[in-house]
N, C-alpha and C positions, 0 to 999 in steps of 0.2 A: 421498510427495511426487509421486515420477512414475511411480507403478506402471503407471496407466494411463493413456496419452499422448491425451488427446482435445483435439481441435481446436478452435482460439479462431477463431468465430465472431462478424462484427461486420454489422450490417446496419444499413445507414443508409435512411432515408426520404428518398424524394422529393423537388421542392421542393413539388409539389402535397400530399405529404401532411403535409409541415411535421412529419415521425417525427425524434424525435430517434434516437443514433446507441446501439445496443442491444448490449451485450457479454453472449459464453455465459458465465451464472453459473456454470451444471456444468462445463462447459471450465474456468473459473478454479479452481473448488474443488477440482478433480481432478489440475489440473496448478501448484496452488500450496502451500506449507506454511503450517499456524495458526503466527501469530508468537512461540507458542512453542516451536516444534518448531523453528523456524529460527534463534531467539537460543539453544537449549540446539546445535545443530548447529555452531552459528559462538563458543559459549563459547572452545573451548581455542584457535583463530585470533584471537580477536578479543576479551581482556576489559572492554576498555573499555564492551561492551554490556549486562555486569552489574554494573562497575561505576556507571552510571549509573542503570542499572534499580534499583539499592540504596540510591541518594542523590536520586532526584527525589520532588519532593512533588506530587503531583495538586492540584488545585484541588476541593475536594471538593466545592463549589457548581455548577460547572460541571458535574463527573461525574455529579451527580444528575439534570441537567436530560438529560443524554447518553442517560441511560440511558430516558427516553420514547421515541428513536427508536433502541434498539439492535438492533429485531428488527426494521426497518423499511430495511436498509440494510448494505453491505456495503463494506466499508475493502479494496483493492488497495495493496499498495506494491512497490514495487522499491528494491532496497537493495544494496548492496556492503559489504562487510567492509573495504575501506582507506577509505572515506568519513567525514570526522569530521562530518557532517552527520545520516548513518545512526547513527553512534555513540549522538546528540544524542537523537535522533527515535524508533526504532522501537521501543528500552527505554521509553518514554513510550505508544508506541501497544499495546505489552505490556500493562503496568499499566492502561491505558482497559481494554484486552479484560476484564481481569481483574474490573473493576471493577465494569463496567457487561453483559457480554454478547455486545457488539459483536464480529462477527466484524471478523477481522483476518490477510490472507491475503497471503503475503508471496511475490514473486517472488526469490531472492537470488540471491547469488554473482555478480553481475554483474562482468562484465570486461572491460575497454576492449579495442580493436582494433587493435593497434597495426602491425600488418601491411596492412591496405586505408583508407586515406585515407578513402574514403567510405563506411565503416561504422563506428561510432559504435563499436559491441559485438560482440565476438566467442562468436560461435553456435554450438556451446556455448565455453565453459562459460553462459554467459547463456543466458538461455532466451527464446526465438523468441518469445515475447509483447513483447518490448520494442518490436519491428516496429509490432504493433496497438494498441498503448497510446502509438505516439510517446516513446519515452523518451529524451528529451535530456539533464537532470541528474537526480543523486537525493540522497535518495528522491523519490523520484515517489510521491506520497500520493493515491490516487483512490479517491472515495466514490461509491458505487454505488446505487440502489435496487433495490427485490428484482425488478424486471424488468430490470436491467443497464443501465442509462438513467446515463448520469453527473449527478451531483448538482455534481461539483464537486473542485477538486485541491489540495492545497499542494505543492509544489517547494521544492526542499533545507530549508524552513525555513520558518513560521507566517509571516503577514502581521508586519511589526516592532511590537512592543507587545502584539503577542497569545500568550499558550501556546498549545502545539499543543492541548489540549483544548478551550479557547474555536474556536479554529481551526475544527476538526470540528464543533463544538457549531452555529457560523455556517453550514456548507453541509448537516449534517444538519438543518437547520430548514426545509429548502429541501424536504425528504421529504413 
């Protein structure tokens, strides 16, 4: 997870060069765990993330189409273990990995702040990406292209009426 602490890098363009805003992939994948390193880490805290992970059904029509852009594109989340939105969500974004390819790189353990008013999370146990990625609620779902260019996010929960894999499906089409 964080063997080796490299620095999240964000560079934003211009307005003259009209660059959109570019996140270090290597920073993330260095200082984040695959989402299943994190749901087997947060099993005996938290079962309700296998319990869901053992009762969701994918949409298998969606997952097939997923899997055209699973090597084209990288899934960030932020998640906590008291969140029943996290509960909900990141067992679903497990099963996508699983399914189709997709990385799927998880920030966890996040922990509110409940010592300084005006910090959101406390640093550690959270980890100092929440800063660069703005994370106000979660999961914080951000889809990435393979140059770190955001694609696109879901917060706490899919657009209403959509599965989180239609979800993904909608802003990886955007690759």
């Amino acid at each position: 997870m964080r063997n080796k602490k490299a620095e999240l890098n964000i560079s934003a363009g211009s307005i003259d060069s009209l660059k959109p805003m570019r996140y270090d992939l290597e920073a993330i994948m260095s200082n984040s765990e695959s989402v299943a390193d994190y749901l087997k880490s947060s099993e005996e805290k938290t079962p309700r993330f296998a319990e869901c992970k053992s009762t969701y059904k994918l949409n298998k029509e969606t997952v097939e189409k997923i899997k055209a852009y699973a090597s084209s594109a990288v899934v960030v989340v932020f998640s906590a273990e008291w969140c029943p939105d996290c509960f909900r969500n990141v067992p679903v974004l497990s099963l996508i990995s699983e399914e189709t390819g997709l990385k799927v790189r998880v920030f966890g353990h996040l922990m509110r702040n409940v010592k300084d008013p005006d910090e959101k999370w406390a640093i550690p146990p959270s980890p100092p990406e929440v800063k660069a990625f703005n994370v106000i609620k979660v999961p914080l779902i951000t889809v990435l292209n393979k140059e770190g260019e955001k694609l696109g996010e879901i917060i706490e929960n899919p657009p209403e009426g959509q599965t989180l894999e239609r979800g993904l499906l909608d802003i990886l089409k955007k690759a």
